[in-house]
ROFIGU-971560 format. One record per residue (C-alpha): residue in three letters; x, y, z. Coordinates in Angstrom, 3 decimals, m for minus. Layout:
BEGIN
(rec ALA,(X,Y,Z))
...
//
This chain:
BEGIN
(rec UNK,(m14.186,20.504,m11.417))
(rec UNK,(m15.089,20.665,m8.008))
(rec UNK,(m11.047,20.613,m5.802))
(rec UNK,(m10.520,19.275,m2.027))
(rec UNK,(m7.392,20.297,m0.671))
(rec UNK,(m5.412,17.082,1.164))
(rec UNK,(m4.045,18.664,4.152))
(rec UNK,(m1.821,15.733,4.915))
(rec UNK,(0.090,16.695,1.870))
(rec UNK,(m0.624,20.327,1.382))
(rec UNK,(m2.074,19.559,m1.961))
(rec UNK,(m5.562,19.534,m4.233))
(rec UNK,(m7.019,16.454,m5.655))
(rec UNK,(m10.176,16.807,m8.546))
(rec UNK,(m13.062,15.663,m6.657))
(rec UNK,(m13.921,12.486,m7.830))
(rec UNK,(m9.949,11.196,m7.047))
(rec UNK,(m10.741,12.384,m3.493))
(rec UNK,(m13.688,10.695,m2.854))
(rec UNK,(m12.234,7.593,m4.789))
(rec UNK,(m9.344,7.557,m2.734))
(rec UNK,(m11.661,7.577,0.419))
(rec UNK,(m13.802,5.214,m0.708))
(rec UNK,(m10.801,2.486,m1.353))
(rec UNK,(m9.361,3.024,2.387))
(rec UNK,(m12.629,2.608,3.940))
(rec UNK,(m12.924,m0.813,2.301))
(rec UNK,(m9.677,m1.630,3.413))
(rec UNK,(m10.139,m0.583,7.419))
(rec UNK,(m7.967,2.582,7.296))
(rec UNK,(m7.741,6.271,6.929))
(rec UNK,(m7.218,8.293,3.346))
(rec UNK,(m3.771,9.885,4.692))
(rec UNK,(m2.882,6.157,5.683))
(rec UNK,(m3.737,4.827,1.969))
(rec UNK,(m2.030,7.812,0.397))
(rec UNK,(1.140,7.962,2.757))
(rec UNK,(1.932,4.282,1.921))
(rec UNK,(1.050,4.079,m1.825))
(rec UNK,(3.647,7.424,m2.161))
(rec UNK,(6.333,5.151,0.188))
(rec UNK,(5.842,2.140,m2.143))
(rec UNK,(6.103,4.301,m5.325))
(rec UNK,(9.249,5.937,m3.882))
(rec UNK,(10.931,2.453,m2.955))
(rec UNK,(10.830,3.202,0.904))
(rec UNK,(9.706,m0.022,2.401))
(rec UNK,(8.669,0.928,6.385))
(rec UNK,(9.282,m1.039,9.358))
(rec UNK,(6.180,m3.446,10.254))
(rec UNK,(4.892,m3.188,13.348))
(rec UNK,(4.145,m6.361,15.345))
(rec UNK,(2.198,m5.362,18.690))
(rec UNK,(2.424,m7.136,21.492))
(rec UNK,(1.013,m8.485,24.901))
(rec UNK,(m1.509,m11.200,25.500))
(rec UNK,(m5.095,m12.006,27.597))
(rec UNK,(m6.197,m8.616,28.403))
(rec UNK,(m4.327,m6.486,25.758))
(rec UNK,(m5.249,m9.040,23.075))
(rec UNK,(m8.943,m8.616,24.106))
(rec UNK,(m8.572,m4.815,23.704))
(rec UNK,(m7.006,m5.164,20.157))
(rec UNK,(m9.710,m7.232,19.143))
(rec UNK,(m12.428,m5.285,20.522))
(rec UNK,(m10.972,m2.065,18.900))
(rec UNK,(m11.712,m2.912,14.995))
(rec UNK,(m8.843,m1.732,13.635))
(rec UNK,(m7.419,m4.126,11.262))
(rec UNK,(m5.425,m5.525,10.237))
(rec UNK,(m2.790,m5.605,13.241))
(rec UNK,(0.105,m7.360,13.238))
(rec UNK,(1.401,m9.310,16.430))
(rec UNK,(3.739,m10.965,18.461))
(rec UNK,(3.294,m13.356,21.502))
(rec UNK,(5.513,m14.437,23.612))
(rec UNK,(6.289,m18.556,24.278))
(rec UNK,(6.935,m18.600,27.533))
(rec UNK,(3.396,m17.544,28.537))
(rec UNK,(1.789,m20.257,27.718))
(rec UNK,(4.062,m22.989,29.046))
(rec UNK,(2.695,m24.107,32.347))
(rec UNK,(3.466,m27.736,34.146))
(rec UNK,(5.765,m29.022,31.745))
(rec UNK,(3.481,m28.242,28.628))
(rec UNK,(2.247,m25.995,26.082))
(rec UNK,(m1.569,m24.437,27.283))
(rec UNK,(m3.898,m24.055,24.618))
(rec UNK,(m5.556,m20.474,24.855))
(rec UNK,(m8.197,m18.197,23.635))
(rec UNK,(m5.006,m15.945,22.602))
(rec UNK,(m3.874,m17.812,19.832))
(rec UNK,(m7.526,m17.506,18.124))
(rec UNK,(m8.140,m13.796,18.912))
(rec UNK,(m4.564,m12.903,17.259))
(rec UNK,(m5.172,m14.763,14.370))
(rec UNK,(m8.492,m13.493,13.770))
(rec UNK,(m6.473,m9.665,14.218))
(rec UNK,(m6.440,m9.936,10.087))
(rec UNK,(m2.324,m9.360,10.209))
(rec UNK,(0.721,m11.836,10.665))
(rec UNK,(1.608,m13.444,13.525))
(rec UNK,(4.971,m13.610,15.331))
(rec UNK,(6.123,m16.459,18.034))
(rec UNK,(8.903,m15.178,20.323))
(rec UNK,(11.139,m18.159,22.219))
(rec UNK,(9.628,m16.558,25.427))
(rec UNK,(12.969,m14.592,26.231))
(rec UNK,(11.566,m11.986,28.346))
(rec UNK,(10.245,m14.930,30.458))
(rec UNK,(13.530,m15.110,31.885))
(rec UNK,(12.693,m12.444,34.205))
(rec UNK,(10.742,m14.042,36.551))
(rec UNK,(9.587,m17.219,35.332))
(rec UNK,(12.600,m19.375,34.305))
(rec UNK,(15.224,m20.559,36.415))
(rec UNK,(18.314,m20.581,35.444))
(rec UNK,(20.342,m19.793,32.349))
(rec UNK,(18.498,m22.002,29.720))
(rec UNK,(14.710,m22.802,28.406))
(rec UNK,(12.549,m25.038,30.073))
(rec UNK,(11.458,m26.520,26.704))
(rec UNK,(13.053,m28.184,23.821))
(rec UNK,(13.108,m27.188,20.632))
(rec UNK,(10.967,m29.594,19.935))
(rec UNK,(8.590,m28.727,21.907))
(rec UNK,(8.783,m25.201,21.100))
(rec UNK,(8.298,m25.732,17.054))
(rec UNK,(5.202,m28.040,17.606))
(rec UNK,(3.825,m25.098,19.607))
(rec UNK,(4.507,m22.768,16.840))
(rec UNK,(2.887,m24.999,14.110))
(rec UNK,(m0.357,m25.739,16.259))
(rec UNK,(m0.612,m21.636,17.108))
(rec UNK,(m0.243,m21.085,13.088))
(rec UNK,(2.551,m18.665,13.313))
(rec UNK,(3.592,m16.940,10.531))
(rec UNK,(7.310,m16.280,12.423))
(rec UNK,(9.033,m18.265,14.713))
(rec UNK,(12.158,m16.951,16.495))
(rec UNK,(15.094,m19.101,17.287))
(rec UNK,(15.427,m19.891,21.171))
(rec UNK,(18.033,m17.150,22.111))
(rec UNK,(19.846,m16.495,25.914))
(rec UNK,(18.970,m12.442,26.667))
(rec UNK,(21.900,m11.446,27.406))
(rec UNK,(20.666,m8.330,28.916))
(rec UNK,(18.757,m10.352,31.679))
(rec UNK,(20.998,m13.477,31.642))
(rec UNK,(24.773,m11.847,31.772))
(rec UNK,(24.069,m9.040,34.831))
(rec UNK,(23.049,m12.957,36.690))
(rec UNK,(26.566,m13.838,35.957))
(rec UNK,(25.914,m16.091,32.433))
(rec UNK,(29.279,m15.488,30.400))
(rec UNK,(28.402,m13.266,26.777))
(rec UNK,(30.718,m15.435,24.627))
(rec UNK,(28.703,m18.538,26.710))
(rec UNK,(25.203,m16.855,25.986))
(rec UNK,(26.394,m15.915,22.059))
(rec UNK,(27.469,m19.602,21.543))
(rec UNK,(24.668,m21.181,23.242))
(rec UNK,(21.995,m18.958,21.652))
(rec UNK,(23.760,m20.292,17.943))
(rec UNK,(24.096,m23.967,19.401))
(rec UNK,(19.953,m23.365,19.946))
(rec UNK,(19.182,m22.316,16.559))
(rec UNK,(21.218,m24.379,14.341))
(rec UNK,(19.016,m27.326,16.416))
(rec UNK,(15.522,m25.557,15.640))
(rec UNK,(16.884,m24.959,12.026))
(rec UNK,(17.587,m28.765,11.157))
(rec UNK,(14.158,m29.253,13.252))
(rec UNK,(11.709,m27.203,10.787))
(rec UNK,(13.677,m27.758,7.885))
(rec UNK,(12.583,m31.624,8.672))
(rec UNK,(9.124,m30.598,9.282))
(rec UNK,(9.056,m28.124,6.166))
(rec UNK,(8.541,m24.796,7.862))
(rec UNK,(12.269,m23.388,7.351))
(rec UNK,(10.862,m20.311,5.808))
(rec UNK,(9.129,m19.216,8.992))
(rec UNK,(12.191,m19.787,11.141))
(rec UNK,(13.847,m16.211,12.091))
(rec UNK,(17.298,m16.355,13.341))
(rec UNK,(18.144,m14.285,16.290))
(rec UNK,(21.472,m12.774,17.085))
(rec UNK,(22.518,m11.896,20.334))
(rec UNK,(24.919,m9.648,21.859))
(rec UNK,(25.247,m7.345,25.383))
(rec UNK,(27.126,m4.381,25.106))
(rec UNK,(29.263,m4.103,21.950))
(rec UNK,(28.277,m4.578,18.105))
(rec UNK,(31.134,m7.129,17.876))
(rec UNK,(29.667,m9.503,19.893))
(rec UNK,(26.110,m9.561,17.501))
(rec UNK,(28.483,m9.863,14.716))
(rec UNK,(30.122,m12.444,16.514))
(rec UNK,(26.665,m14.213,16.708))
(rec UNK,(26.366,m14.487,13.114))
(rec UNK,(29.915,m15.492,11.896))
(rec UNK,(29.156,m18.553,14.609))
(rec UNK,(25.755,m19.151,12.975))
(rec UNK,(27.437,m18.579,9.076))
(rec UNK,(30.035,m21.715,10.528))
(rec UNK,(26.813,m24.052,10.852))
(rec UNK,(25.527,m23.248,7.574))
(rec UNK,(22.758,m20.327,8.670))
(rec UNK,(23.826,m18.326,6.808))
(rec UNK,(21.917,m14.540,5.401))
(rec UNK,(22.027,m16.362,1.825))
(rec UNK,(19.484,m18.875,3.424))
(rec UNK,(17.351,m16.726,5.357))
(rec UNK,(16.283,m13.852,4.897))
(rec UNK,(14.550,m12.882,7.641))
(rec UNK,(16.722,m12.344,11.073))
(rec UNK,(15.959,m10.992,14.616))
(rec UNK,(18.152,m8.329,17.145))
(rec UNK,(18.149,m9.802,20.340))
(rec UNK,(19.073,m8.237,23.764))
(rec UNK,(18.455,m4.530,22.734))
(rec UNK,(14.940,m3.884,24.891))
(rec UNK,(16.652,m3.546,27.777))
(rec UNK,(19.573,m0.820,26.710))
(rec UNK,(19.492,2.608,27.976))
(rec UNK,(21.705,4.360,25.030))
(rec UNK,(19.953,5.144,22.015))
(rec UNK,(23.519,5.924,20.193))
(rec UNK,(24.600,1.934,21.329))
(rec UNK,(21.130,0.964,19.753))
(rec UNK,(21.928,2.787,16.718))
(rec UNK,(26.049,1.564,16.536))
(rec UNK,(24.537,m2.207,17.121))
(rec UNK,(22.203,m2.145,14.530))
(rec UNK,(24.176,m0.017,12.074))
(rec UNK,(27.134,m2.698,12.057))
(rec UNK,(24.405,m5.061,11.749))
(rec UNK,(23.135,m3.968,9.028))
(rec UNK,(26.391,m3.263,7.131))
(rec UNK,(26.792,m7.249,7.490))
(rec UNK,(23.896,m7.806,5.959))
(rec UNK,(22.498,m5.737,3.686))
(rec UNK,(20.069,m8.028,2.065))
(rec UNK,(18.083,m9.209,4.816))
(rec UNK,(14.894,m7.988,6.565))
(rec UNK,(15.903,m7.012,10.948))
(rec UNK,(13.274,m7.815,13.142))
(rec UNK,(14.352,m6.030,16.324))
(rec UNK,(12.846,m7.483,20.086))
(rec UNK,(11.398,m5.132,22.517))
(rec UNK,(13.021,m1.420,21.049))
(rec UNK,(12.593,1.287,23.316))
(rec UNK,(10.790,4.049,21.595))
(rec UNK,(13.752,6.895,21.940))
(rec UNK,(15.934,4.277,20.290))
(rec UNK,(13.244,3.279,17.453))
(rec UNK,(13.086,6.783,16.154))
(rec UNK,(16.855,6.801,15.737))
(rec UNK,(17.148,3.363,13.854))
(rec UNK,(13.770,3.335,11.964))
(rec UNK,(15.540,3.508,8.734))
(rec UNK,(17.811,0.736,9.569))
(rec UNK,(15.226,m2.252,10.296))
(rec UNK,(12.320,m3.764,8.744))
(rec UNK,(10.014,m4.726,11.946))
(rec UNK,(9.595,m4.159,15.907))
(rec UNK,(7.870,m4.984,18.221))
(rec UNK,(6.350,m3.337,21.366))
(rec UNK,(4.496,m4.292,24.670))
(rec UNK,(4.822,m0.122,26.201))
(rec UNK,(1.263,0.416,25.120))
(rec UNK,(0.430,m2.388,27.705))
(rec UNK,(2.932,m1.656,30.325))
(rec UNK,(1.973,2.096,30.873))
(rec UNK,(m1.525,1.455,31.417))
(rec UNK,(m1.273,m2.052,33.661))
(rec UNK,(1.449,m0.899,35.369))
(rec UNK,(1.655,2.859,36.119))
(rec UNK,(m2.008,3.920,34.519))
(rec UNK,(m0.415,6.207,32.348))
(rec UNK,(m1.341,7.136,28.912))
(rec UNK,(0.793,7.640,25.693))
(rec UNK,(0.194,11.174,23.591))
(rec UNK,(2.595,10.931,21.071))
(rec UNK,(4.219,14.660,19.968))
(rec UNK,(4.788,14.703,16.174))
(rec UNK,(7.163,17.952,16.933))
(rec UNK,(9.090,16.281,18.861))
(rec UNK,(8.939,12.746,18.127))
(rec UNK,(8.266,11.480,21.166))
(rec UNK,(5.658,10.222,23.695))
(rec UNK,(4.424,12.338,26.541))
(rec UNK,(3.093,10.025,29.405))
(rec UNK,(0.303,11.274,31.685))
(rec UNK,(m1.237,9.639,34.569))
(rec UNK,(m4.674,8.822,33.757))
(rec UNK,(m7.475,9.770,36.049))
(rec UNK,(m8.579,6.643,38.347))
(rec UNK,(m11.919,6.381,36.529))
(rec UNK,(m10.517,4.857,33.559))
(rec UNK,(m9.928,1.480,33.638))
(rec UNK,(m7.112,m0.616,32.883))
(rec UNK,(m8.910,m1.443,29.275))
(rec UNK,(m9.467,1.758,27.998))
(rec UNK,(m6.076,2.839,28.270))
(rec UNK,(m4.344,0.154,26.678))
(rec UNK,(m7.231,1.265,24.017))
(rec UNK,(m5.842,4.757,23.928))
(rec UNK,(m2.444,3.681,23.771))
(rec UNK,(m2.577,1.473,21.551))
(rec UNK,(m4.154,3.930,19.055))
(rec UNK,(m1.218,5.933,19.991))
(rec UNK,(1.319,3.767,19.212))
(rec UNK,(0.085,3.215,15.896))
(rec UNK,(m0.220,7.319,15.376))
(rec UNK,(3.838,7.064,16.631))
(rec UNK,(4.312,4.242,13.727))
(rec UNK,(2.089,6.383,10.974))
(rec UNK,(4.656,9.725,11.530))
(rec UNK,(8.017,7.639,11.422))
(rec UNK,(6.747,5.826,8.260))
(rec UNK,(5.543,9.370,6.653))
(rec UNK,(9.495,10.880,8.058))
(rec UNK,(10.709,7.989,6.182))
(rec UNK,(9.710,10.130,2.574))
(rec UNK,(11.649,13.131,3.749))
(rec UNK,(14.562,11.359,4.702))
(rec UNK,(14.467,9.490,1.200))
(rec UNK,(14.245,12.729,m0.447))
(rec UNK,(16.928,15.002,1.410))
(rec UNK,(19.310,12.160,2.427))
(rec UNK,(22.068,11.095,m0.241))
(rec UNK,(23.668,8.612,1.986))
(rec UNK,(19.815,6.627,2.114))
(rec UNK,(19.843,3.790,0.101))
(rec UNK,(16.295,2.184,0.367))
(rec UNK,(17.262,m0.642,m1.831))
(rec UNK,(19.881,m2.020,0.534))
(rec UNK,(16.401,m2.513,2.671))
//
């Protein structure tokens, strides 16, 4: 019988399983190597990282426009409180109807410019009502960013206990109004991996403990410069709780390829920033595992490259899943099951 040779994975496939195999990811919106990649993953017990993209108005418009589906994706709080309220928004329906799940951050990054002071505008009250009219799938505690809050002179063991003292109150909250499973605790730290450990033996004291969720987030890591810090944080981390899925908050992409073994989802907004803010676009080098940024010619729009970036980030995410086999197979220290 007729052969095709896969050159994904340097092997031949009998006809008919090749154009089966084809057929089956074209039903389900993505490519062969895709379909194949993460069937070998799941048969090898290597779980990868899921990718939550994120940004909102314009770059949500783009995703939606593109047709690739399903994406995950993760907005941001903060954005849509305005005079004392919640905004309803054309967002909420266009990332829904993105076919993937849908993450609600407390709005921490809104501390950069938005919020005054060193706490949230909103209650958590507020903030879970939100959540449950927006149909999230994942809602984040409210947690102080330490990496924007302490430089502003905000105490770390103040910003650890306060970020607890916020998410034991949204915990009691949505276990009242019977959404504790979506609830994602979120540890926070600045500039040691005691502190984020810290975090959770203050949140174990209240009764969150990982036996009770399973699902937890990495706070305060978007804005560190040392990938090796990244890696120590989230290492000790992960030592502490073995049995839990890490959601990790704004990861800079030379820190993601260092810790994608060590988490279970990320999030990222650099496909948007690039193109709004410097016009750049992303090519991402497989070789070297890394994005090279070009500045785009002024004829394409603002749109277009948040298009091509975006497709790039999700070629970035495609080759660290597919290094995720390699390191299963020539790593003894790997244990995927711990994951």
């Amino acid at each position: 019988m007729k052969k095709r040779v896969w050159k994904t994975l340097g092997v031949k496939l009998p006809y008919d399983v090749y154009e089966r195999v084809t057929e089956i990811a074209g039903s389900l919106g993505v490519t062969p190597s895709t379909l194949v990649r993460e069937l070998l993953l799941r048969e090898l017990g290597v779980s990868c990282p899921r990718l939550f993209l994120a940004g909102h108005s314009t770059a949500l418009e783009v995703a939606a426009k593109s047709g690739v589906r399903p994406l995950n994706w993760l907005l941001s709080a903060g954005t849509y409180y305005q005079g004392g309220v919640f905004r309803d928004c054309e967002d909420f329906k266009l990332a829904r109807g993105l076919g993937g799940l849908l993450f609600l951050d407390s709005g921490a990054q809104q501390f950069y410019a938005d919020f005054n002071g060193f706490d949230y505008p909103y209650t958590e009250k507020d903030y879970l009502e939100f959540a449950v009219r927006i149909g999230a799938d994942f809602i984040a505690t409210l947690d102080l960013p330490l990496d924007i809050l302490h430089p502003r002179g905000l105490p770390i063991s103040d910003g650890v206990k306060r970020t607890v003292e916020h998410g034991v109150e949204l915990v009691a909250l949505a276990e009242d109004m019977g959404i504790l499973g979506k609830i994602v605790p979120v540890l926070q730290g600045f500039d040691d991996p005691s502190q984020w450990l810290e975090s959770l033996d203050l949140y174990k004291s209240h009764g969150v403990t990982p036996g009770r969720f399973k699902y937890w987030g990495v706070g305060s890591i978007c804005m560190m410069k040392s990938p090796p810090l990244v890696h120590r944080v989230l290492s000790a981390i992960r030592e502490a709780m073995p049995n839990v899925r890490l959601h990790v908050f704004g990861i800079s992409m030379n820190s993601l390829k260092r810790v994608y073994h060590l988490i279970d989802s990320y999030d990222t907004s650099v496909w948007v920033y690039h193109a709004k803010v410097n016009g750049r676009v992303l090519i991402w080098d497989p070789i070297r595992k890394s994005f090279m940024r070009f500045k785009a010619d002024t004829r394409y729009d603002t749109r277009r490259l948040m298009h091509a970036n975006m497709l790039e980030i999700l070629k970035m995410h495609q080759d660290l899943c597919g290094n995720l086999i390699n390191k299963r197979n020539n790593d003894n220290d790997f244990d995927v099951n711990s994951y």
